[in-house]
C-alpha positions in Angstrom: 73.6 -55.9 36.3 70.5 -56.6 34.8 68.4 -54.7 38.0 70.6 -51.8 37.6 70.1 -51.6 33.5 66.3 -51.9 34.3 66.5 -49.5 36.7 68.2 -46.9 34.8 65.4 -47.3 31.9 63.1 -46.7 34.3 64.8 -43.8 35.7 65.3 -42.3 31.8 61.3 -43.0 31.6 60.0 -41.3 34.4 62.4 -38.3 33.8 60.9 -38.5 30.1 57.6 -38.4 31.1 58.2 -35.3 33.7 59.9 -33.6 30.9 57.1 -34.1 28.7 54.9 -32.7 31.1 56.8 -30.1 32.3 57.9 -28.4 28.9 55.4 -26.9 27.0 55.3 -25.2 23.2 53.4 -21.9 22.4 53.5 -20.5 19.0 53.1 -17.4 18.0 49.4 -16.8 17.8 49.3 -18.7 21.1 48.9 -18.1 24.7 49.0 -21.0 27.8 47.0 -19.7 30.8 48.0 -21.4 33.8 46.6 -22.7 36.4 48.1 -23.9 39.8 46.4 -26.4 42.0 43.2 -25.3 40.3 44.0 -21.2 41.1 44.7 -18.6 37.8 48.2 -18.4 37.8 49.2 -16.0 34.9 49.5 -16.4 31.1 52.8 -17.5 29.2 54.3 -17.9 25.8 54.9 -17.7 22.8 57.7 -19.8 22.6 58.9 -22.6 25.7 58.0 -22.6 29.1 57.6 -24.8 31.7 55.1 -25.5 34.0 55.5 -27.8 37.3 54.0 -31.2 36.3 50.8 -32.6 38.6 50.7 -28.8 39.8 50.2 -26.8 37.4 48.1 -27.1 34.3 48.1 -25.3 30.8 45.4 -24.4 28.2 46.0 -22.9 25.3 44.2 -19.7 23.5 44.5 -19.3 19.6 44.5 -15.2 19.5 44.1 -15.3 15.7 40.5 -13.7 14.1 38.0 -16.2 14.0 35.3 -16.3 11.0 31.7 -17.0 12.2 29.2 -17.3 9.8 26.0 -16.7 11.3 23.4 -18.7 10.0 20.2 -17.6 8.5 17.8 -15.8 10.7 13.9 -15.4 10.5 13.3 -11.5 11.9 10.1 -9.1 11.3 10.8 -5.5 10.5 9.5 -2.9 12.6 6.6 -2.2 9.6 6.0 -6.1 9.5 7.9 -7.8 6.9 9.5 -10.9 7.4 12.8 -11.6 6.4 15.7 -14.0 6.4 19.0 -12.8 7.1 22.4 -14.4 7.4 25.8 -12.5 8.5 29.6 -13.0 9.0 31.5 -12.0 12.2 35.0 -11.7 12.6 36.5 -11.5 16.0 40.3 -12.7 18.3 41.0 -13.3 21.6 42.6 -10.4 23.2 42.7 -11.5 27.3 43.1 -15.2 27.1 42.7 -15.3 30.8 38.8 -13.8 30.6 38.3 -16.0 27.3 39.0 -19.7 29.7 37.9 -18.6 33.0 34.7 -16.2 32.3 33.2 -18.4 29.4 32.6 -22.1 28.6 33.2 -21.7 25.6 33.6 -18.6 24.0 33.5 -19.2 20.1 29.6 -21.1 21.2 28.9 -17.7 23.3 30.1 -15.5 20.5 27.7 -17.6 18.0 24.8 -17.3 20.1 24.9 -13.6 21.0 25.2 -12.6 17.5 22.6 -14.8 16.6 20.3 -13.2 18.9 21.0 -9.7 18.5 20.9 -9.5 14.8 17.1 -10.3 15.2 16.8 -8.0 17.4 18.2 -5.2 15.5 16.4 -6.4 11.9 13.7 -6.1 14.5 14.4 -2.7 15.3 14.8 -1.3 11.7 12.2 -0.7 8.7 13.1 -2.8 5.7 14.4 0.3 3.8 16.8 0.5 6.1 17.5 -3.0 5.7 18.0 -2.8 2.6 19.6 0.6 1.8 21.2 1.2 5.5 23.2 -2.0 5.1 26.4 0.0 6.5 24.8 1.4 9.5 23.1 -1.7 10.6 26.7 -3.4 10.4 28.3 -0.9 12.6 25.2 -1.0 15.1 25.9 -4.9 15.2 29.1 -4.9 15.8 29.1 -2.3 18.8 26.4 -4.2 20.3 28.0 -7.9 20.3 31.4 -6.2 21.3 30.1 -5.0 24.2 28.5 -8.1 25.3 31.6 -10.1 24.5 34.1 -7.6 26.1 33.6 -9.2 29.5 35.0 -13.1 28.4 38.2 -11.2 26.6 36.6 -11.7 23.1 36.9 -8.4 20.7 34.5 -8.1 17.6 36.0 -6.5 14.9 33.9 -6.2 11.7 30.1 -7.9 11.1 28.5 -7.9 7.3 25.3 -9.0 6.6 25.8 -11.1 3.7 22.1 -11.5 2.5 18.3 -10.4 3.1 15.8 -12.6 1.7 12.7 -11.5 1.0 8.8 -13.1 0.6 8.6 -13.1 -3.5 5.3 -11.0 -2.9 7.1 -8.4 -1.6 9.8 -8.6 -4.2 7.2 -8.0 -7.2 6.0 -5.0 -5.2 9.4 -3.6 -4.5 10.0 -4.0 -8.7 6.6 -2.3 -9.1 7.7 0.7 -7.1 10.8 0.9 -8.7 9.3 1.1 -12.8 6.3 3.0 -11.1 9.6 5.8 -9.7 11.3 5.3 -12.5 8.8 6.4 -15.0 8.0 9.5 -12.7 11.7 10.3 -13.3 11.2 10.1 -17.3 8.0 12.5 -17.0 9.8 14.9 -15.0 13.0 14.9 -17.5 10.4 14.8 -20.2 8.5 18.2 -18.8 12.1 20.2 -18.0 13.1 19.4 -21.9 9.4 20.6 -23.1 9.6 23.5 -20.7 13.1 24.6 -21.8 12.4 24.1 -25.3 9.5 26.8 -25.0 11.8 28.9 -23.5 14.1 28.9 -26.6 11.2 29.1 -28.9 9.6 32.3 -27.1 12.9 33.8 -27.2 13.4 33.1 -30.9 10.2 34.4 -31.2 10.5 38.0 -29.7 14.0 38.4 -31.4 12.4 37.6 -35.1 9.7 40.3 -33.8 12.2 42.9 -33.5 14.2 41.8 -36.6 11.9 41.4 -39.7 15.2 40.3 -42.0 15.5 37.7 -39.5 12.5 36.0 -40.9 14.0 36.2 -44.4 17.1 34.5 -43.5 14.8 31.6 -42.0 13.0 31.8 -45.2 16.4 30.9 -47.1 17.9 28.4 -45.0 14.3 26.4 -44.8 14.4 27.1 -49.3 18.0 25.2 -48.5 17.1 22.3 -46.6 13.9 21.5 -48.5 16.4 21.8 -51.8 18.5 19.2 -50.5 15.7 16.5 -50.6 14.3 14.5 -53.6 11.0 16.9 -53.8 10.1 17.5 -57.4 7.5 20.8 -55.9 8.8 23.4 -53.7 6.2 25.5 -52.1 7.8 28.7 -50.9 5.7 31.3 -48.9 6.4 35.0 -49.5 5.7 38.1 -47.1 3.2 40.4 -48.1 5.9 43.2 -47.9 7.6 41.8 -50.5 4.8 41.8 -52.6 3.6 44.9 -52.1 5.3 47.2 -54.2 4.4 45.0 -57.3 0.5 45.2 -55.7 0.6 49.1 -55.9 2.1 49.5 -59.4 -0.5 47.1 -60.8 -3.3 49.2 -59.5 -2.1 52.8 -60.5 
């Protein structure tokens, strides 16, 4: 009685283990490639499957984006300025198959490739482009990892660089140029309001040139303002046309 218990434990045991070994869980974002007797033998999930246990083998593939920060890197422009810039990656698993069997490890591969080619395209680029072409240099990035990472199943989906650091000496002469263009700014501005203001004056000019009375209603409304200050002497100049009537009846 007691052989047959034991016996049927160990029976309930084994059959455990085999079960354990044979049923597998995939969620969602997951996919188990197989592998019989060391051969690729397809990919399954989500959900349960079963594999055949000491025959096959599964390994599972997370397929949701990954966020890789790439660390700081030490590049010189092509006009010889060194900088340090740091970036963020984002990129899935699209063929788990490609991403187990074509790569050791792809998240390490991915790391390293973008690693290198960012220095190699701050390399490629003049710091104004750097700096102002941020957008351009992001899309260049990403094209160029994604096509080295297409081959192990891996697609890149967006790269940023996050931050340029620059030496401080070129950071006082980037301020310099910056006052030094935005004073030439003022100048101009300055010069188009003096230039239009000429303008106006020359054609107030020529209209008070043809209009004599024109000047006598400037006359009044300068009497007005100068009336409407505390000024205890008013000094008001008078045409000679006015005055010259008055000059010809003296003299007769």
């Amino acid at each position: 009685m007691n052989a047959g218990i034991i016996a049927a434990v160990l029976v309930i045991f084994v059959l455990l283990v085999v079960a354990s070994a044979a049923i597998k869980i995939a969620q969602e974002y997951e996919r188990g490639v197989i592998f019989r007797l060391g051969k690729y033998s397809g990919v399954r999930g989500p959900g349960l499957y079963v594999i055949i246990p000491f025959v096959e083998r599964s390994q599972k593939v997370d397929l949701r984006v990954v966020t890789l920060d790439i660390p700081s890197q030490e590049a010189i422009t092509k006009d010889n300025v060194t900088v340090k810039v740091n970036a963020v990656v984002y990129f899935r698993v699209v063929k788990p198959e490609d991403a187990v069997i074509k790569v050791f490890d792809y998240r390490y591969a991915t790391s390293q490739i973008s690693q290198t080619t960012l220095r190699s395209v701050i390399g490629e680029s003049e710091l104004d482009d750097v700096l102002a072409e941020r957008e351009k240099l992001n899309q260049q990035l990403q094209r160029i990892i994604d096509e080295q990472t297409d081959p192990w199943g891996v697609k890149v989906s967006v790269v940023e660089i996050k931050e340029v650091e620059l030496p401080p000496t070129m950071i006082r002469a980037i301020g310099a140029q910056a006052e030094a263009e935005r004073e030439r700014r003022a100048k101009i501005v300055h010069a188009e309001g003096e230039q239009q203001a000429a303008e106006k004056l020359a054609e107030a000019a020529k209209i008070i040139a043809e209009q004599p009375s024109a000047m006598q209603l400037r006359y009044l409304q300068t009497l007005t303002t100068i009336a409407t200050e505390n000024s205890s002497t008013i000094v008001f100049p008078l045409p000679m046309e006015l005055l010259a009537p008055l000059l010809k009846q003296v003299k007769a």
